[in-house]
C-alpha positions in Angstrom: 20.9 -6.8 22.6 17.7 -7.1 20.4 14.7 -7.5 22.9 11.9 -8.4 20.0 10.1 -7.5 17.0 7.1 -6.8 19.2 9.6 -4.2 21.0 10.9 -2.7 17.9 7.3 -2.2 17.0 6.0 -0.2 19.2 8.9 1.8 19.0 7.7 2.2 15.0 4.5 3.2 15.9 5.9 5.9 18.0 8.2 6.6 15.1 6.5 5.9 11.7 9.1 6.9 9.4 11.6 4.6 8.3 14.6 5.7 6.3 17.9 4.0 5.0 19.5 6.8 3.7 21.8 9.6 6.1 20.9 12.2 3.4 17.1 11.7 3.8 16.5 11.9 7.0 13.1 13.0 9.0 12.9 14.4 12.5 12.3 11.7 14.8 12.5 8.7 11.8 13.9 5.2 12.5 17.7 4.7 10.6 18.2 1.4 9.0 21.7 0.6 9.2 21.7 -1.8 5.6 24.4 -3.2 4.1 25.5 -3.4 0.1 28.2 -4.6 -1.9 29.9 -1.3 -1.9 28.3 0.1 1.5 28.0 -0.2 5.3 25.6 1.7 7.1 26.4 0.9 10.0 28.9 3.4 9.6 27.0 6.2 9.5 24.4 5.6 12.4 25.7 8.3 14.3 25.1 10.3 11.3 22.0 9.6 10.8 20.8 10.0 15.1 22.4 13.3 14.9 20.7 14.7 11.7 17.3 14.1 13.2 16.7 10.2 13.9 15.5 9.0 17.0 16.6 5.5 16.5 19.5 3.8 14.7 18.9 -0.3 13.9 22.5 -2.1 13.3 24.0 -5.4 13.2 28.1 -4.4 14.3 28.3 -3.8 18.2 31.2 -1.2 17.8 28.9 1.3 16.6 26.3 1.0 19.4 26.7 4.4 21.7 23.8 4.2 23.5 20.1 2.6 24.1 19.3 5.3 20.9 20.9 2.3 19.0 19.2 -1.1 18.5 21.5 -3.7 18.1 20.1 -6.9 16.1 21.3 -9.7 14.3 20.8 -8.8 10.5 19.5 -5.1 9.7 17.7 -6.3 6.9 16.2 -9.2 8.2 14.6 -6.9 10.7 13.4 -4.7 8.4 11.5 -7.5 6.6 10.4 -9.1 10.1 9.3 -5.4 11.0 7.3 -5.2 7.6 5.4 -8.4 8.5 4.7 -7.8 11.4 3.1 -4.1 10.6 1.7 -6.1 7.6 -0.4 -8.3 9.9 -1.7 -5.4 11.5 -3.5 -4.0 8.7 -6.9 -5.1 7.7 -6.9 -3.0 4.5 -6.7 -4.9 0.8 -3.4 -5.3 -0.4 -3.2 -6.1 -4.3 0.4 -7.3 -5.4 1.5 -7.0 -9.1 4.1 -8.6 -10.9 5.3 -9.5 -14.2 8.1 -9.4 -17.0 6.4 -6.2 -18.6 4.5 -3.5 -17.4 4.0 -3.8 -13.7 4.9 0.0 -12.9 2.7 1.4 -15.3 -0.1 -1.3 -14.3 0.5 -0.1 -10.9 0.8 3.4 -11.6 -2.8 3.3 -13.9 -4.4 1.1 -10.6 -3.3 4.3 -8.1 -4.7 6.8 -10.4 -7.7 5.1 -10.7 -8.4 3.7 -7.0 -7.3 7.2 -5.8 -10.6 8.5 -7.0 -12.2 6.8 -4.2 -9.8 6.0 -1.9 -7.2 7.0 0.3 -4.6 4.5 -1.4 -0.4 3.8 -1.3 1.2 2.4 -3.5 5.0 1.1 -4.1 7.3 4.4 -4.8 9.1 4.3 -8.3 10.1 0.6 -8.9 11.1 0.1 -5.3 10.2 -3.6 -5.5 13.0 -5.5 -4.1 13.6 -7.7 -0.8 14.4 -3.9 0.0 11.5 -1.9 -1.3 8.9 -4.1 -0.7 9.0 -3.6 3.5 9.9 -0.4 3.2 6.5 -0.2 0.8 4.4 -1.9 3.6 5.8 -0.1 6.6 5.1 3.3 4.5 0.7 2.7 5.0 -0.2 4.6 7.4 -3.4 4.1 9.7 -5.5 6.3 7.4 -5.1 4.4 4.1 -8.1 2.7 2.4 -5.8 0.3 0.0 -2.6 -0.4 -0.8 -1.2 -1.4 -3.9 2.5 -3.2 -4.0 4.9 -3.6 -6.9 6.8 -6.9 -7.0 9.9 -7.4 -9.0 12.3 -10.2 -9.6 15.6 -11.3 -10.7 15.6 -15.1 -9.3 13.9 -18.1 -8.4 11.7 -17.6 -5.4 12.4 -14.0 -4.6 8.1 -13.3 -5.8 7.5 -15.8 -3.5 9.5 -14.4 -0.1 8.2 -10.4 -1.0 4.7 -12.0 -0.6 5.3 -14.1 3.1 5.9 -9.9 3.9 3.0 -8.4 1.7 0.7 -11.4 2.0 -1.6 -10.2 -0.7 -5.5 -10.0 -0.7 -5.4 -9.8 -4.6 -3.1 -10.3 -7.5 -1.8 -9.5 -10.9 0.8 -10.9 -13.2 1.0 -8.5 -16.3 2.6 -11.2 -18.3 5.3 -13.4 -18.6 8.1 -13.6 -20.8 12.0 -13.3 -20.4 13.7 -10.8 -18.3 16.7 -11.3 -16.0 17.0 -14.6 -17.1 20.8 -15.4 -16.0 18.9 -15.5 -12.9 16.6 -18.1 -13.4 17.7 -20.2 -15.6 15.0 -20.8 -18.1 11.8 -19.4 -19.0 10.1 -22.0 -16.4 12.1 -20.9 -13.9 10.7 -17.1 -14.6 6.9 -18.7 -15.0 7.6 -20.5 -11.9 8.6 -17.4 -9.7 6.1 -15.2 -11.1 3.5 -17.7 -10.1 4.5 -17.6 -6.5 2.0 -14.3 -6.4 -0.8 -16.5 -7.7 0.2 -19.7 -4.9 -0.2 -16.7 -2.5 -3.2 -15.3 -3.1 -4.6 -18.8 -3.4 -3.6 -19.8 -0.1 -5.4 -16.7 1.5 -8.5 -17.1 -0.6 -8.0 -14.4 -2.5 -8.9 -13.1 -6.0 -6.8 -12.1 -9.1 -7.3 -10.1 -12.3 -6.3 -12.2 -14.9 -5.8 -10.5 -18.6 -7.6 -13.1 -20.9 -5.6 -12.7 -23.9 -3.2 -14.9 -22.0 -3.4 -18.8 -22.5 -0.3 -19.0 -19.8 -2.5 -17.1 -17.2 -5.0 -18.3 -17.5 -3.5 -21.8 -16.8 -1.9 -20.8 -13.7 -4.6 -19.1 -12.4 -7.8 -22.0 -13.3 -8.2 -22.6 -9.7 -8.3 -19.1 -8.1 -11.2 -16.9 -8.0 -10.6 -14.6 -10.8 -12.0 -11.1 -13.1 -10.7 -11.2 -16.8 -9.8 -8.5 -18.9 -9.2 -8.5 -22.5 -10.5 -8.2 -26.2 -12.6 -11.2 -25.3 -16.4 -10.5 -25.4 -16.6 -12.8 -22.3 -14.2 -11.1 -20.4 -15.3 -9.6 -17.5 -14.3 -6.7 -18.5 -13.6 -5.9 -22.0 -12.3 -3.3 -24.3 -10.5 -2.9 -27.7 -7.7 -0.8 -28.8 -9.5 1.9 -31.1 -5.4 3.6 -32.2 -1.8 3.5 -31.2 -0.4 5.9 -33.4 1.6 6.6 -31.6 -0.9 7.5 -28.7 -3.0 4.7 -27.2 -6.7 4.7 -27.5 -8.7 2.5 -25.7 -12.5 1.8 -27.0 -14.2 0.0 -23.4 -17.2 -2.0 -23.4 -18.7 -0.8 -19.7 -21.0 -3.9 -18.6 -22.1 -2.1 -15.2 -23.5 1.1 -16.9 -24.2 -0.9 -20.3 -22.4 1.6 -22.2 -18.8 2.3 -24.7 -16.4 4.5 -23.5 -13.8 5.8 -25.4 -10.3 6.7 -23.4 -7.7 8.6 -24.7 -4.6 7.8 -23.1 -1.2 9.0 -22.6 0.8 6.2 -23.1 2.7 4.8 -26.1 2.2 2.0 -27.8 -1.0 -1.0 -28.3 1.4 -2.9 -25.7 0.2 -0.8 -23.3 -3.8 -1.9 -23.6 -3.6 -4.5 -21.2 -2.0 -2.2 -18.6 -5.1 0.0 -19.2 -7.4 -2.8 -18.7 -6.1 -4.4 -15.6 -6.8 -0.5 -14.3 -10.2 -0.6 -15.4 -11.3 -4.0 -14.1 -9.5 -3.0 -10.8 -11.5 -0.1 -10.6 -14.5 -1.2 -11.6 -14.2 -4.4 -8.7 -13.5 -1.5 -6.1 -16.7 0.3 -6.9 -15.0 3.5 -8.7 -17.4 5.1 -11.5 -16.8 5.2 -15.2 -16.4 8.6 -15.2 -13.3 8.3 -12.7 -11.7 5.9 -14.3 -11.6 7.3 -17.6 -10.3 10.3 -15.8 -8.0 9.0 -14.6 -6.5 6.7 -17.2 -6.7 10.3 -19.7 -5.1 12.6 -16.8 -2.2 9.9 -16.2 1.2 10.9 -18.0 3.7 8.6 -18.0 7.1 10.0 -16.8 11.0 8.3 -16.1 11.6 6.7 -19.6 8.4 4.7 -19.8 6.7 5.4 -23.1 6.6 8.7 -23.1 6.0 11.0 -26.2 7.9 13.8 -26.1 8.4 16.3 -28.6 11.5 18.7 -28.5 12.8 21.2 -31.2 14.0 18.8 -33.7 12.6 15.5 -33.3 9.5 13.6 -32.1 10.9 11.0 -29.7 9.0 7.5 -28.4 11.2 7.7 -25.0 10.8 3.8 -24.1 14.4 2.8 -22.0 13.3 2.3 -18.5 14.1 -1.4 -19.1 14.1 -3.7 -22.1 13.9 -7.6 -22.6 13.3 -9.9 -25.8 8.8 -9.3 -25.3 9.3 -5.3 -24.4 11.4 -4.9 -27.4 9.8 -6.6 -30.0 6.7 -5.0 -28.9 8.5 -1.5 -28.9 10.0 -2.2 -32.5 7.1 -4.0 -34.0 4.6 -0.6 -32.8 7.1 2.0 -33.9 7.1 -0.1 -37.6 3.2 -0.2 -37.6 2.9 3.9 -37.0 2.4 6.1 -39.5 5.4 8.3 -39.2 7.7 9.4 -41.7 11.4 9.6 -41.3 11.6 7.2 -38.8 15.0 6.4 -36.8 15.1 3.6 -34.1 17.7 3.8 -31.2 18.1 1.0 -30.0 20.1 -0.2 -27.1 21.3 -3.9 -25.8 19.2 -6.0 -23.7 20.8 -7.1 -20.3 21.3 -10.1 -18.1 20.0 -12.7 -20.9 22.5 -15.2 -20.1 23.6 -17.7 -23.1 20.9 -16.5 -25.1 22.0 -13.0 -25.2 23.0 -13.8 -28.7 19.9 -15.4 -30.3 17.7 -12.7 -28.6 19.9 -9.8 -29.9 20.5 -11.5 -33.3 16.0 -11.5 -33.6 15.6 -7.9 -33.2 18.4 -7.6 -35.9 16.6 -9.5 -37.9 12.9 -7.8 -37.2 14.6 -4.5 -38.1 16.6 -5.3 -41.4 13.1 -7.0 -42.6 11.2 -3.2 -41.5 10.9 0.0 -43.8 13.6 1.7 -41.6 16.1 3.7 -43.3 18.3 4.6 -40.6 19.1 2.3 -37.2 21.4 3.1 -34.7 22.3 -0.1 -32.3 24.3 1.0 -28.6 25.9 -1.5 -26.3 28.3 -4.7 -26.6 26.0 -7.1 -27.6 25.1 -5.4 -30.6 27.9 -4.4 -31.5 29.4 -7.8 -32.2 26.8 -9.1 -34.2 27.0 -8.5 -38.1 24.7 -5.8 -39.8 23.5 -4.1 -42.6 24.6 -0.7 -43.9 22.0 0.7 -42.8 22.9 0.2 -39.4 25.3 2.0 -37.3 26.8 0.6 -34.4 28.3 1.6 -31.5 30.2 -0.3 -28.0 28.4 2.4 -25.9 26.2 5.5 -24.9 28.9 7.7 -25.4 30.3 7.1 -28.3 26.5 7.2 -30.2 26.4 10.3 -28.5 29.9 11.5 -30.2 28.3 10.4 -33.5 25.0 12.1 -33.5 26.6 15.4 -32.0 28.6 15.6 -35.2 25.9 14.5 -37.6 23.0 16.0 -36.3 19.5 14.5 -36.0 16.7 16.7 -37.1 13.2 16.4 -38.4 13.1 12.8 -37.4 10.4 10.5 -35.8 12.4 8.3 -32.9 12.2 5.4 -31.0 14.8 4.9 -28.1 14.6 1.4 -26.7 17.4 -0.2 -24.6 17.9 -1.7 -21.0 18.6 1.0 -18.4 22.0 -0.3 -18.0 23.0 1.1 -21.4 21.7 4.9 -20.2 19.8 5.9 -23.5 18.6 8.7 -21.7 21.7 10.2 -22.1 21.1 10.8 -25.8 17.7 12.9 -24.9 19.5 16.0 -24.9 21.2 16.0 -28.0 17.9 15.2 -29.7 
């Protein structure tokens, strides 16, 4: 049986490479045997020693062959007890982010900037869970400088059990509005649980970036040591948005060098501004020039459905459907009206796991849109669908039958917004446009 963590950690630093996954497998990895709604593991251990892993952790005796396999009570309990463990180790900074909007670019900007200076890791993708976070922290190495560590949510408390494994030195909370919120219940539930970042870094004396612009953060976070960003000439670091059309440009007032510095981003959309900023003032607190960190904010493209500009041989398309929720989309809708495009067409796509108020949040963005300039609108996904519209809207129950429509019309010469929660799969659509 399990002898400790303490055991199963020095076999880790033997063997730093963790891996869940049979068909990813490195030479001489640890195999985490986890278990899903659909999925067992544990069944493919032997799969995984014999493609290359020098250890396989499980939780079901039968599948222990040998001393190669380390039986425990709960795989991923000892994944998280692992990542704590290794956690404590480190004497690096670790800054956590969270929010409703905007953590993975935020994240993303921070580890383009930091990496100017520093060996840094950050989070993978959105791997943010009870899953991704450990496997996050077990993943920096001896020779990293910093680390930087996405935290997501989808009920109460989970912000606040990711940080007794990250414990982090510093923190930021994008914003905070409603996502997931069958989950939580209300909007004080998602306020509460997002705060549990803040509690944490207060409890280890930390600091946190705080964007100014934010009444509610600034609240939660009046009795932490904190840097402000914002429009705000007393922010600690400040900056305006000089054009989002569509691109975002970013006019920042540099306090260190006493200087304005114009950066010309990537990224779609003035919703992105404070993403920008929480970059600056991050990199500005670590010591990284001006010069680097408007490099790397202009050099960073954003990529997997995250406001991305693409332009193909019929249409110009504002690629926005990572994820969606009542805040994302109204900002989405509200910067594609304000741009001055012609021929506009907006795709957009239901918003998921908005409980009882699925209705009233879906019913608002029908209402933003009949009030806009818009002359053509096509709404995908159920909740959409049921709702009454104008005729200028068409509807459909799902991806593939707007993708049956637009086949046989054909969309050319438009300017395009595609906003929608990943579940609906507006991505799908990409190719036909």
């Amino acid at each position: 049986m399990f002898k400790s963590i303490e055991y199963l950690y020095s076999l880790f630093i033997k063997h730093p490479h963790i891996c869940t996954d049979t068909r990813n497998v490195s030479q001489g990895s640890i195999f985490f045997a986890l278990k899903g709604e659909n999925f067992n593991a544990n069944k493919f251990a032997e799969d995984a020693i014999k493609n290359g892993s020098s250890y396989a952790v499980i939780d079901e005796p039968e599948y222990k062959k040998n001393d190669n396999y380390i039986l425990v009570e709960n795989v991923l309990d000892t994944l998280q007890q692992l990542a704590a463990w290794h956690r404590k180790q480190l004497t690096i900074p670790i800054i956590g982010i969270t929010g409703t909007n905007g953590k993975t670019t935020t994240k993303e900007l921070i580890f383009s900037v930091l990496s100017k200076k520093y060996n840094t890791s950050a989070t993978k993708g959105n791997f943010n869970n009870h899953i991704g976070v450990p496997l996050s922290i077990l993943d920096i190495s001896k020779n990293i400088d910093i680390a930087i560590i996405e935290m997501g949510a989808n009920h109460i408390g989970e912000i606040g059990e990711l940080c007794k494994i990250a414990l982090p030195d510093f923190g930021i909370i994008t914003n905070i509005g409603k996502a997931h919120i069958e989950g939580f219940g209300s909007l004080e539930g998602i306020v509460n649980t997002k705060k549990e970042l803040y509690d944490s870094v207060r409890l280890s004396h930390g600091k946190v970036f705080v964007c100014k612009d934010s009444s509610l953060l600034l609240k939660l976070s009046e009795d932490i040591e904190r840097l402000t960003y914002g429009v705000f000439p007393d922010s600690d670091c400040r900056g305006e948005i000089e054009e989002s059309n569509p691109l975002l440009k970013v006019k920042w007032y540099c306090k260190s060098e006493k200087k304005v510095i114009n950066i010309s981003t990537k990224l779609v959309g003035y919703f992105n501004f404070e993403n920008v900023m929480a970059a600056i003032c991050v990199g500005e607190y670590f010591g990284v020039c001006s010069e680097d960190i408007k490099n790397a904010i202009e050099n960073y493209t954003p990529s997997n459905n995250r406001s991305q500009f693409i332009k193909t041989k019929k249409n110009t398309i504002i690629m926005d459907a990572y994820n969606a929720n009542p805040s994302s989309m109204e900002a989405s809708v509200r910067n594609f009206l304000q741009n001055s495009f012609d021929n506009k067409l907006a795709i957009i796509g239901d918003m998921l796991e908005l409980g009882v108020d699925a209705e009233k949040e879906h019913k608002k963005i029908i209402d933003l849109l009949e009030n806009s300039d818009l002359n053509k609108v096509l709404l995908v996904g159920k909740h959409f669908s049921e709702l009454k519209i104008s005729k200028k809207f068409t509807a459909f129950p799902g991806v593939n039958e707007a993708a049956e429509w637009i086949a046989k019309e054909g969309i050319n010469g438009y300017n395009i917004l595609i906003k929608g929660s990943r579940g609906i799969k507006l991505e799908k659509l990409l190719e036909l446009l």
